[in-house]
C-alpha positions as CSV (number, residue, x, y, z in Angstrom):
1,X,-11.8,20.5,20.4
2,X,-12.2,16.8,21.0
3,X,-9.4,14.7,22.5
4,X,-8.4,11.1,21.3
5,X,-6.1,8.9,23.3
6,X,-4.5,5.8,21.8
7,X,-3.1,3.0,23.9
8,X,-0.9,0.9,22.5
9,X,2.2,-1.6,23.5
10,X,4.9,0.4,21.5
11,X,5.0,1.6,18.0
12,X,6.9,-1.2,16.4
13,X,7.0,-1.4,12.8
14,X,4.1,-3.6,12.1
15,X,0.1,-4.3,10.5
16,X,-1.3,-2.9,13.7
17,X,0.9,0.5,14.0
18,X,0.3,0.6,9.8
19,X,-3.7,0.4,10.5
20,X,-3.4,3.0,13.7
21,X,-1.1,5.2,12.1
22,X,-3.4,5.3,9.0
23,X,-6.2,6.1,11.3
24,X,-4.7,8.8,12.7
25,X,-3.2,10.3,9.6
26,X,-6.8,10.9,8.1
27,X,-7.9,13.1,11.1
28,X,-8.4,16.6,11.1
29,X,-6.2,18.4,14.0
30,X,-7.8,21.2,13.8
31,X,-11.0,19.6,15.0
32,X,-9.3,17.0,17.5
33,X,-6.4,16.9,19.6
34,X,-4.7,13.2,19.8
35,X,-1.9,11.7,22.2
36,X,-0.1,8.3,21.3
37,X,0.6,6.7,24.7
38,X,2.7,3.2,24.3
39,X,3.2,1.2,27.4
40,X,6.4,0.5,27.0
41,X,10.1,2.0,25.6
42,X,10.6,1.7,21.6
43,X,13.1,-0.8,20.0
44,X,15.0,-0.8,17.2
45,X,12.3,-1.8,14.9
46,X,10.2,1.6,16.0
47,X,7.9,3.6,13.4
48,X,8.0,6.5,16.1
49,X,9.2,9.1,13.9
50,X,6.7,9.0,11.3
51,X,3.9,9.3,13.6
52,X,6.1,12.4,15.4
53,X,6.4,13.7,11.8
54,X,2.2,13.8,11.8
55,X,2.7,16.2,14.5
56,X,0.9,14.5,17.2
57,X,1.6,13.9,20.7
58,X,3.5,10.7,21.7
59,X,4.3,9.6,25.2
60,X,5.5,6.5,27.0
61,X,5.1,5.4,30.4
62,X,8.7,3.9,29.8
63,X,7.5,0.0,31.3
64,X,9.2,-3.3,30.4
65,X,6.8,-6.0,31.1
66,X,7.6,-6.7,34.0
67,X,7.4,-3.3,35.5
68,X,3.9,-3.3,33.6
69,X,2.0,-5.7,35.7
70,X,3.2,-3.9,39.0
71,X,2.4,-0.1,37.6
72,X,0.7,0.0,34.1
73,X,-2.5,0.3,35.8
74,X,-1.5,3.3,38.1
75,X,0.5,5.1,35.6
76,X,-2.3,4.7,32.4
77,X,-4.8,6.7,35.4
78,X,-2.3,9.1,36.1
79,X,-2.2,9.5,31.7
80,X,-6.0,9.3,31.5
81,X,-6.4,11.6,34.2
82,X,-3.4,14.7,32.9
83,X,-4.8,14.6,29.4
84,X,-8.2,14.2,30.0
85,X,-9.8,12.4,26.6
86,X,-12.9,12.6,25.7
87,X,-12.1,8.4,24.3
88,X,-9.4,6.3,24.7
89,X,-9.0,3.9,21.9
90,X,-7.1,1.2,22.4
91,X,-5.2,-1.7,20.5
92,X,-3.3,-5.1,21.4
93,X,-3.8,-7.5,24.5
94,X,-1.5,-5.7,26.7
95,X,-3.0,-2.2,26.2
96,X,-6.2,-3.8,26.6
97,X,-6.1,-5.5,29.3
98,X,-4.3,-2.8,31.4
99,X,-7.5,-0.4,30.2
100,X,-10.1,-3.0,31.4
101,X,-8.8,-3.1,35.0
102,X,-9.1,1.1,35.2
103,X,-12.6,3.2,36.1
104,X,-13.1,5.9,33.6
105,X,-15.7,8.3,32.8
106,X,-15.3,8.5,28.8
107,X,-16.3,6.1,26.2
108,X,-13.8,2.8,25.6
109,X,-12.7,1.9,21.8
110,X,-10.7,-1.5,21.2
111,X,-9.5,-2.7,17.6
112,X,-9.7,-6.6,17.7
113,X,-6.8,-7.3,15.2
114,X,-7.0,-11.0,15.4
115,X,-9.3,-13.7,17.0
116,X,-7.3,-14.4,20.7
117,X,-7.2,-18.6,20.7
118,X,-6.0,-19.0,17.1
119,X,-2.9,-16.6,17.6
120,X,-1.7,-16.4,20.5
121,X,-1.8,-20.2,20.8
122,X,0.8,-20.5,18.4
123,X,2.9,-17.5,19.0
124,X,3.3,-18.3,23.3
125,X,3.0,-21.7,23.4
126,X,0.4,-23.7,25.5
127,X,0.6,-22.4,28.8
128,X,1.2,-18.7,27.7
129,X,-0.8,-19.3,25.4
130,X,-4.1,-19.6,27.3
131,X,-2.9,-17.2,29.8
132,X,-3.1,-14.7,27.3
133,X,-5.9,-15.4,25.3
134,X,-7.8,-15.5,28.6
135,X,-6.7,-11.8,29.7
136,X,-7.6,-10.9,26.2
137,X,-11.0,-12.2,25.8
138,X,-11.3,-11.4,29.4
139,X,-10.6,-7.5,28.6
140,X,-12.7,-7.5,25.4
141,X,-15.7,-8.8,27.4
142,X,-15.6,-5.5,29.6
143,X,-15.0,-3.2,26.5
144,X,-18.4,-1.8,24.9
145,X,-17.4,-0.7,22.1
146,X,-15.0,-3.0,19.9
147,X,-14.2,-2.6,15.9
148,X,-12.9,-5.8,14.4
149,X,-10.7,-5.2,11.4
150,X,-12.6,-8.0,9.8
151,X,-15.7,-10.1,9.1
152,X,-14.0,-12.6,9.8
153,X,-12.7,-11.6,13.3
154,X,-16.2,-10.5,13.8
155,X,-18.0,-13.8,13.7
156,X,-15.4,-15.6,15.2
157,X,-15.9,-13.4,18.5
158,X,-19.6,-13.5,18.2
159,X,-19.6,-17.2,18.3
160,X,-18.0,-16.7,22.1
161,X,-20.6,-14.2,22.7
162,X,-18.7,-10.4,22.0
163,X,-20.5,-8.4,19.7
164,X,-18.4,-5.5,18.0
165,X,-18.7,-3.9,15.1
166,X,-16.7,-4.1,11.4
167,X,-14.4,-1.8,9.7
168,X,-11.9,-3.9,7.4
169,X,-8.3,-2.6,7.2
170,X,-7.3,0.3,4.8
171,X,-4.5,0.6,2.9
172,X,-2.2,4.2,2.5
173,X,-2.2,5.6,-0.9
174,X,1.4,6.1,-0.9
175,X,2.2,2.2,-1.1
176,X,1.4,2.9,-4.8
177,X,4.9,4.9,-5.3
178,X,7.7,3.2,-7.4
179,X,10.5,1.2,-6.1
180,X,13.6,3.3,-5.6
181,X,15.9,1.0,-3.3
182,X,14.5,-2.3,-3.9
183,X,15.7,-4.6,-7.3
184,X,14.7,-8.0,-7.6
185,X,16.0,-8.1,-11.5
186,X,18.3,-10.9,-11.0
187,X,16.4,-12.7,-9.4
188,X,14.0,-15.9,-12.6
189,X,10.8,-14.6,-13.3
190,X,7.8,-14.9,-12.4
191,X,8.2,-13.2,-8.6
192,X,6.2,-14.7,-6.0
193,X,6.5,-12.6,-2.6
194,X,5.2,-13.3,1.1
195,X,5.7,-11.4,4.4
196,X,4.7,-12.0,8.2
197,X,6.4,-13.5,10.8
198,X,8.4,-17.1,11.1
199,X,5.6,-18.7,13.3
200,X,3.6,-21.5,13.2
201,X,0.4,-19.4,12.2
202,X,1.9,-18.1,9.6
203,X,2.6,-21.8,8.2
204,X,5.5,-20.5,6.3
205,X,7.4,-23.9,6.4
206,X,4.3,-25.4,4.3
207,X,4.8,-22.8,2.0
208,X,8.6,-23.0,1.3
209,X,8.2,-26.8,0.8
210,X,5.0,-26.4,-1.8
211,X,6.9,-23.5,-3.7
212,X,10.3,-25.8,-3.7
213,X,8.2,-29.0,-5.1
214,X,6.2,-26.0,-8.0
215,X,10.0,-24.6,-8.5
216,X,11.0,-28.6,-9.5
217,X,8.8,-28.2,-12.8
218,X,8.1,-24.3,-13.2
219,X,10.2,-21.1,-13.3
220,X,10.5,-18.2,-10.8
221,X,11.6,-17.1,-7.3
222,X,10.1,-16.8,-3.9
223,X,10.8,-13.5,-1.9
224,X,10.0,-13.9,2.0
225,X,10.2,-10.9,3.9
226,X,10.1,-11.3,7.8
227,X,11.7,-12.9,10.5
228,X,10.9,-15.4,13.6
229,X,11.6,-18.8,15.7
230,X,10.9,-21.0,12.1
231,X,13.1,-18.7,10.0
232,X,16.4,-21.4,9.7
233,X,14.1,-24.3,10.0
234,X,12.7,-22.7,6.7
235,X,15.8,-22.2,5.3
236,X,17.4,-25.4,6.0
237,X,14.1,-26.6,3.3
238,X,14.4,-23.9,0.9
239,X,16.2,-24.1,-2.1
240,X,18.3,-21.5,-4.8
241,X,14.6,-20.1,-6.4
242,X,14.1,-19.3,-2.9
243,X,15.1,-15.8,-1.2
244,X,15.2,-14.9,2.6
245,X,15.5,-11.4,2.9
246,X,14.4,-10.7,6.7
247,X,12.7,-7.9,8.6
248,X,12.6,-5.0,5.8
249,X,12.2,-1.5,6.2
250,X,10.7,-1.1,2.4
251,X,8.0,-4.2,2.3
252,X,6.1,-1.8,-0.2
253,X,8.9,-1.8,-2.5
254,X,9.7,-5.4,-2.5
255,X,6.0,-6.2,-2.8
256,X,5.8,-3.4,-5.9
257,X,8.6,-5.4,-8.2
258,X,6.0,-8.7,-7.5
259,X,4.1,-10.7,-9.8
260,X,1.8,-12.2,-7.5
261,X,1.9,-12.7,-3.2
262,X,1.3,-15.5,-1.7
263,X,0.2,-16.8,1.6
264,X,-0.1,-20.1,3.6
265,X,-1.0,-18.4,6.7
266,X,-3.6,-20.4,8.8
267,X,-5.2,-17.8,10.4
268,X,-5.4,-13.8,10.4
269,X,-7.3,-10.7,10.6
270,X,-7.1,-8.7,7.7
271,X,-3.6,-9.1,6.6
272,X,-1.6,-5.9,5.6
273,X,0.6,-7.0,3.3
274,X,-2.3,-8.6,1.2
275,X,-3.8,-5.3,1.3
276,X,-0.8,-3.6,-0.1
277,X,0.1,-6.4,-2.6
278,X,-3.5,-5.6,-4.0
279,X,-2.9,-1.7,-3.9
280,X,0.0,-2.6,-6.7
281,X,-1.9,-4.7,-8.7
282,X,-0.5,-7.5,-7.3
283,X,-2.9,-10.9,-7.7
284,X,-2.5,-12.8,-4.8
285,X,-2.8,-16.6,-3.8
286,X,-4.4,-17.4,-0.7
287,X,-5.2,-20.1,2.1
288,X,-8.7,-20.6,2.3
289,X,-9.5,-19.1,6.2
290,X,-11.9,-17.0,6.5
291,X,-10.6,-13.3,6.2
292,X,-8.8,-14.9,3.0
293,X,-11.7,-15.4,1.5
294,X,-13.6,-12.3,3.1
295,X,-10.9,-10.7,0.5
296,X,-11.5,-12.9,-2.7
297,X,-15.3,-11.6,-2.3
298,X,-14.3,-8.3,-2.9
299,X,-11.7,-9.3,-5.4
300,X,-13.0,-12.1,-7.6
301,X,-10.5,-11.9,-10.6
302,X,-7.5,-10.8,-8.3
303,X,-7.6,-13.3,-5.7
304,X,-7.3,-16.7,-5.9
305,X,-7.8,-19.4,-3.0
306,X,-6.5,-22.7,-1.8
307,X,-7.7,-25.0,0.4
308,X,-5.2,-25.7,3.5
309,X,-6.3,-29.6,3.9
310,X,-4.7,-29.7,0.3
311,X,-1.7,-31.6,0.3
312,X,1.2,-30.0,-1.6
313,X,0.6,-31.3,-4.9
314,X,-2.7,-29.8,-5.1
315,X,-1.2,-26.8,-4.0
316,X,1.2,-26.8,-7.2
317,X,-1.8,-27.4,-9.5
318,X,-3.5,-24.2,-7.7
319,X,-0.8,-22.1,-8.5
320,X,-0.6,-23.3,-11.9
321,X,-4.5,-22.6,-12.7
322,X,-4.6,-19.3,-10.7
323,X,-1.5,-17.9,-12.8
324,X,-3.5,-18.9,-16.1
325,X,-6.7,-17.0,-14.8
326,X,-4.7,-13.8,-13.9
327,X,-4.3,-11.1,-16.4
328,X,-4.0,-7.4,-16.6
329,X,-8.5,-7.3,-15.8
330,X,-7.3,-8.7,-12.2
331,X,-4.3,-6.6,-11.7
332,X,-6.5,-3.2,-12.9
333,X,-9.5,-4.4,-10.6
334,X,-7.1,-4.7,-7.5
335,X,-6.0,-1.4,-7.8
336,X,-9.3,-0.1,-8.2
337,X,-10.7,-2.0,-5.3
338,X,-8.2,-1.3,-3.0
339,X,-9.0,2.4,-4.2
340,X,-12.3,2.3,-3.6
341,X,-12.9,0.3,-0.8
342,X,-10.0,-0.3,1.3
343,X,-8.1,3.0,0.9
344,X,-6.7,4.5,4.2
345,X,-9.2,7.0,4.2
346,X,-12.2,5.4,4.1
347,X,-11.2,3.2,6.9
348,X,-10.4,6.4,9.1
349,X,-13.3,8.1,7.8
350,X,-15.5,5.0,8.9
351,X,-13.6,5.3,12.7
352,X,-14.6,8.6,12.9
353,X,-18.4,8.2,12.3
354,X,-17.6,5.0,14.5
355,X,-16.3,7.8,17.1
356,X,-18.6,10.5,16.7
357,X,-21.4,7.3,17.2
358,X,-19.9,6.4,20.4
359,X,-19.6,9.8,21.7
360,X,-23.3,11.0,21.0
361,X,-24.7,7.8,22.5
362,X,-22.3,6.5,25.3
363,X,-20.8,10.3,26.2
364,X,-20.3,9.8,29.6
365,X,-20.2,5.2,29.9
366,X,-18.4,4.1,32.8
367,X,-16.1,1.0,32.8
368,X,-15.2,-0.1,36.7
369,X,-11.8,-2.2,37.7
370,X,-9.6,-1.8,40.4
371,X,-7.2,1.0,40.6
């Protein structure tokens, strides 16, 4: 029986522990033995439990972040060496970078989830900023093996010379059951819905104002799920067609009782929530980055794009055409797509060949860094 170690920060409730936890999910246990190590202890916003309910190991080595950069390194060998993987797959800068500065003898999997100097950037600030996007990039350039979850993420890592490989984000089959605590009734119809964090990346202030001036001539409500440093700035802008409902333990749900999502964001990797919104039959509205449209390839009639150097009036018109194009053809075909191409178990499937790839070729690579 093989053994798979994943590395990761914590398991907060989030795209990335969505993506891993789906990977895992789709395993067979009886053929491979897996341990979930996080780096540090789990808040308030944990998804812990549902990976404890898969029945697979978890373990913490209990660090803030402060303690990390004194004893991650030590502690992840003493890990590595107890449980004795036969890979160690890895996700996030912190888990990465911690993994690039440790000798092993068994093969090395990271999951780029994002491109480094277009996120973190705006989530740290300057100085942070570049501090971390240099340890990231720094880390990825001593990995062999890295998936990007996108295209996208792909090219833009290949254009600073890292190579990896692509498997897109997958999407859990059991997004598709009914609401049962969410109603958005009372709320004027049509139901426009967004989710992802109050940051500058996420360009949700843009948003608020574009739906505010569309909500000045048209009917219907925005729904923004999330949280973050921008979220009263946003609402100071917003006003009564617009709905801030913060972090949310049922995102599914509020995405299921949508009419269509919607997303400013300027930059991402292969964004969850789209992926869900889609599984529903959702049409969605997108900026025109590059995994945006990476999507609206795969879904012609369900997604529609608009271009971020638009001022807001153009965005209004967008809207307006898009919701004329949509009809129940682009909310069958995004079920079916995200059904046939971006269900949960393909994507784990495709890590596991990915895996068993890795493994045949690279049984026994070496990766050096001080101990």
């Amino acid at each position: 029986m093989r053994k798979i170690l994943y590395v990761v920060s914590t398991l907060a409730k989030c795209g990335p522990t969505n993506q891993l936890f789906n990977i895992i999910k789709n395993q067979n246990t009886n053929d491979v033995e897996i341990c979930v190590l996080t780096l540090s202890p789990e808040g308030g916003n944990s998804d812990k439990a549902r990976f404890d309910r898969l029945g697979v190991q978890t373990r913490s080595l209990g660090l803030s972040r402060l303690q990390g950069m004194f004893l991650a390194k030590r502690k992840l060998m003493e890990c590595i060496m107890g449980f004795q993987p036969d890979l160690i797959h890895s996700q996030g800068v912190r888990a990465d970078f911690y993994l690039s500065k440790i000798k092993m003898e068994c093969p090395w999997v990271i999951t780029s989830r994002n491109f480094p100097p277009e996120d973190y950037l705006s989530r740290f600030g300057f100085i942070k900023g570049h501090l971390t996007v240099r340890s990231h990039l720094s880390a990825l350039r001593r990995c062999k093996n890295i998936v990007s979850c996108s295209h996208a993420v792909a090219t833009k890592l290949s254009n600073i010379g890292i190579a990896s490989s692509v498997i897109q984000n997958g999407v859990e089959a059991s997004v598709l059951a009914p609401p049962e605590s969410v109603n958005l009734e009372h709320l004027e119809k049509p139901i426009f819905v967004t989710a992802g964090s109050f940051i500058p990346r996420k360009n949700m202030g843009f948003l608020v104002d574009a739906m505010k001036m569309y909500f000045d001539t048209h009917p219907g409500s925005l729904v923004l799920l999330g949280d973050g440093p921008l979220l009263d700035e946003c609402k100071a802008r917003s006003n009564n067609h617009i709905v801030f409902m913060g972090n949310v333990n049922t995102v599914s749900e509020y995405l299921s009782c949508a009419d269509y999502f919607v997303s400013s964001s300027l930059s991402e990797g292969l964004p969850n929530a789209v992926l869900e919104a889609l599984a529903h039959g959702v049409p969605a509205i997108l900026s025109d980055i590059e995994s945006h449209i990476e999507m609206a390839r795969e879904y012609p009639k369900s997604i529609k794009t608009f271009p971020l150097a638009s001022d807001k009036n153009t965005f209004v018109n967008c809207i307006g055409s898009a919701l004329a194009s949509f009809d129940k053809a682009s909310r069958d075909e995004a079920r079916r797509i995200s059904q046939e191409k971006f269900s949960d178990q393909a994507m784990s499937f495709s890590y596991q060949k990915f895996y068993e790839n890795v493994l045949t070729s690279n049984a026994k690579t070496t990766y050096f860094g001080e101990l």
